[in-house]
C-alpha positions in Angstrom: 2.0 3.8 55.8 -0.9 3.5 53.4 0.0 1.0 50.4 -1.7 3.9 48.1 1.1 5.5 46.1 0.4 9.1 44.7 3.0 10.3 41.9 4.4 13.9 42.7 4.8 15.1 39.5 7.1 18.6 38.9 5.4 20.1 35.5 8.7 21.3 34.3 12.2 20.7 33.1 14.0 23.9 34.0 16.6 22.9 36.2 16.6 24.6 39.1 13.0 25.6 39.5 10.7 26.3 42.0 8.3 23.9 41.2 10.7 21.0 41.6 11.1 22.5 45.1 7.7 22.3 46.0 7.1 18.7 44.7 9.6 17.5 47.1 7.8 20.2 50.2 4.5 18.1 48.8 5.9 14.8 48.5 7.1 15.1 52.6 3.6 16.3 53.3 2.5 12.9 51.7 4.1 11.4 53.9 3.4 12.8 57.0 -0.2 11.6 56.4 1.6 8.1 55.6 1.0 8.2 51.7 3.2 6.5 50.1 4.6 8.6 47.1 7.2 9.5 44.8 8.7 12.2 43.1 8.6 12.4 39.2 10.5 15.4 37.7 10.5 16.2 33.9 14.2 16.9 34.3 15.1 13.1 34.1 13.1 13.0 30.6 15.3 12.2 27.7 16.3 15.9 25.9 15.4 14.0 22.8 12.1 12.2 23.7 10.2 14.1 21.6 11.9 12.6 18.5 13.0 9.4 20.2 9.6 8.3 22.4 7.0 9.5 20.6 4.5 8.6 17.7 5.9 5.9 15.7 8.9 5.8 18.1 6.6 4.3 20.9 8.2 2.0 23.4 11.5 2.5 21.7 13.3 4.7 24.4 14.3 3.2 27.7 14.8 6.3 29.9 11.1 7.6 28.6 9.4 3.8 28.9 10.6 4.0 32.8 9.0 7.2 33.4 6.0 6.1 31.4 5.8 3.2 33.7 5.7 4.9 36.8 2.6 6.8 35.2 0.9 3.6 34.4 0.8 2.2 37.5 0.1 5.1 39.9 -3.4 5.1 41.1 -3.1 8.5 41.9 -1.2 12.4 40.7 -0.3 15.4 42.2 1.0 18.1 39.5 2.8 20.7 40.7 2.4 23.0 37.6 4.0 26.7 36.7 2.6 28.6 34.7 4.3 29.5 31.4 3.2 32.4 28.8 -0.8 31.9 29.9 -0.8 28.2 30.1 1.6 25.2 31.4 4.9 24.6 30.1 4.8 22.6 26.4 7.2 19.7 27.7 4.8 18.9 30.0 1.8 18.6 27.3 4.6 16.6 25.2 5.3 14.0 28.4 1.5 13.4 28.8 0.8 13.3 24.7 3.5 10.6 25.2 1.7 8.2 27.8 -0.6 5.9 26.7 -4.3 6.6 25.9 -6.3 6.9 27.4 -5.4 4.1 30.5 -2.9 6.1 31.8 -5.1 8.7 33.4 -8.4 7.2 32.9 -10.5 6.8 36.0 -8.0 8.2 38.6 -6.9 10.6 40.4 -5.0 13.7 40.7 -4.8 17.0 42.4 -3.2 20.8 40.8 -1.2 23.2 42.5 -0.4 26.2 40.7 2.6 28.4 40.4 3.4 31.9 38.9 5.3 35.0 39.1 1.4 36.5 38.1 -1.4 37.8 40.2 -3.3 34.5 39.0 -1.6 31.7 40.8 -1.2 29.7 37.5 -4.9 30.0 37.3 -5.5 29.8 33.7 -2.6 27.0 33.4 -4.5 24.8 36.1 -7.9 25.2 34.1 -6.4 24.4 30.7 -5.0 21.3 32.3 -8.3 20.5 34.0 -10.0 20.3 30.2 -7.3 18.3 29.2 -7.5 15.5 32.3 -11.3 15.4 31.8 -11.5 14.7 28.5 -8.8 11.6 29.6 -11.3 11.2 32.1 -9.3 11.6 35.2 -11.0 12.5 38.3 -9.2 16.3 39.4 -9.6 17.3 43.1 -11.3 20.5 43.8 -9.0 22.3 46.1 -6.6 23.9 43.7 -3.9 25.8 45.2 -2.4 29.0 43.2 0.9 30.2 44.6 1.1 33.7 43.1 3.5 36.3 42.9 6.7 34.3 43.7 9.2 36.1 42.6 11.9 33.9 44.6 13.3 30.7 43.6 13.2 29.5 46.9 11.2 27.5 48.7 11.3 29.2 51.9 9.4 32.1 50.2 6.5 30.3 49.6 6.6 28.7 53.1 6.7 32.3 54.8 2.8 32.7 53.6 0.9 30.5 55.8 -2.0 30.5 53.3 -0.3 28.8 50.8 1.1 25.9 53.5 -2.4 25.7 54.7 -3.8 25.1 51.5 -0.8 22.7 50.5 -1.5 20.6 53.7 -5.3 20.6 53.2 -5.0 19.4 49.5 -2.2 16.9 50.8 -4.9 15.2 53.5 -7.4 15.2 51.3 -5.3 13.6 48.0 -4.5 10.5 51.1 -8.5 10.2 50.9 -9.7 11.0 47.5 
C-alpha cells in the first residue's frame, strides 16, 4: 500500500447525493492502485460552522477543527464536485474559506471530477474552482472528468457509461503518481 494518503473529498452536504456515491466508487479505485485514502464528506460538518468555526470563531469548534485537520495533513485531494446553479455548491466555498491560509492547499495536490444534471459535466463549476486552488497555489491535475446528464441518484448509472469509469480510473492511477 503506498504510505501517500489522498483525501476523497465529497463537495456537498445534501444527504443522499450522488456525489457522496462517487467519492466512495473513487476512494475503492484508490485503493486498488494501493493509495492509501480517506473519505471526507461535508455532511459530517457542523450545521452551524459557519457561525461557530469561522472568522473570529477560529479553532473554537471541535467537530470542524477535526475535519480541518484531516485537510492539513493530506499531501494530496480529490474533489468530487456537483455543480450547483453555474458554479459549486456555497458550503463547499464556506469549508475551504474555513481552512487555514494559505498552508492548507499550498504546494499540493489535487484532482476535480465533475457532476451535473447539465450538458456541461460541472464544467464551469470545475473551472471556477481551478482559479480558486491556484491562487492558493495548489497544483490541479489535468484530466478532469465531467459526468453529465445524470439524472439518477444512483451510482450504477454513472457506472453503465464506460467513459466515465474510464476516465475515473485514468484520473485515479494518475492522482497515485502526481
Amino acid at each position: 500500500m503506498n504510505d501517500t494518503k489522498i483525501i476523497v473529498v465529497s463537495g456537498t452536504n445534501n444527504k443522499n447525493s450522488l456525489t457522496a456515491q462517487v467519492a466512495d466508487y473513487y476512494a475503492g479505485l484508490l485503493h486498488e492502485h494501493g493509495c492509501n485514502n480517506q473519505v471526507l464528506k461535508l455532511t459530517d460538518l457542523p450545521e452551524n460552522f459557519t457561525a461557530t468555526a469561522l472568522y473570529e470563531n477560529s479553532g473554537k469548534n471541535t467537530a470542524f477543527n477535526r475535519l480541518q485537520a484531516i485537510m492539513e495533513t493530506a499531501p494530496k485531494y480529490v474533489f468530487i464536485i456537483p455543480e450547483y446553479n453555474g458554479s459549486f455548491p456555497g458550503v463547499f466555498k464556506a469549508f475551504i474559506d474555513g481552512l487555514p491560509f494559505p498552508n492548507t492547499f499550498r504546494e499540493k495536490k489535487c484532482a476535480l471530477v465533475g457532476i451535473s444534471q447539465g450538458p456541461q459535466g460541472g464544467a464551469f463549476a470545475m473551472s471556477h474552482l481551478t482559479d480558486i486552488f491556484h491562487y492558493l497555489r495548489m497544483h490541479v491535475y489535468p484530466l478532469k472528468p465531467r459526468l453529465s446528464g445524470i439524472q439518477d441518484s444512483q451510482l450504477d448509472t454513472v457506472l453503465s457509461n464506460e467513459r466515465y469509469t474510464r476516465l475515473l480510473q485514468e484520473q485515479a492511477k494518475g492522482m497515485v503518481n502526481y
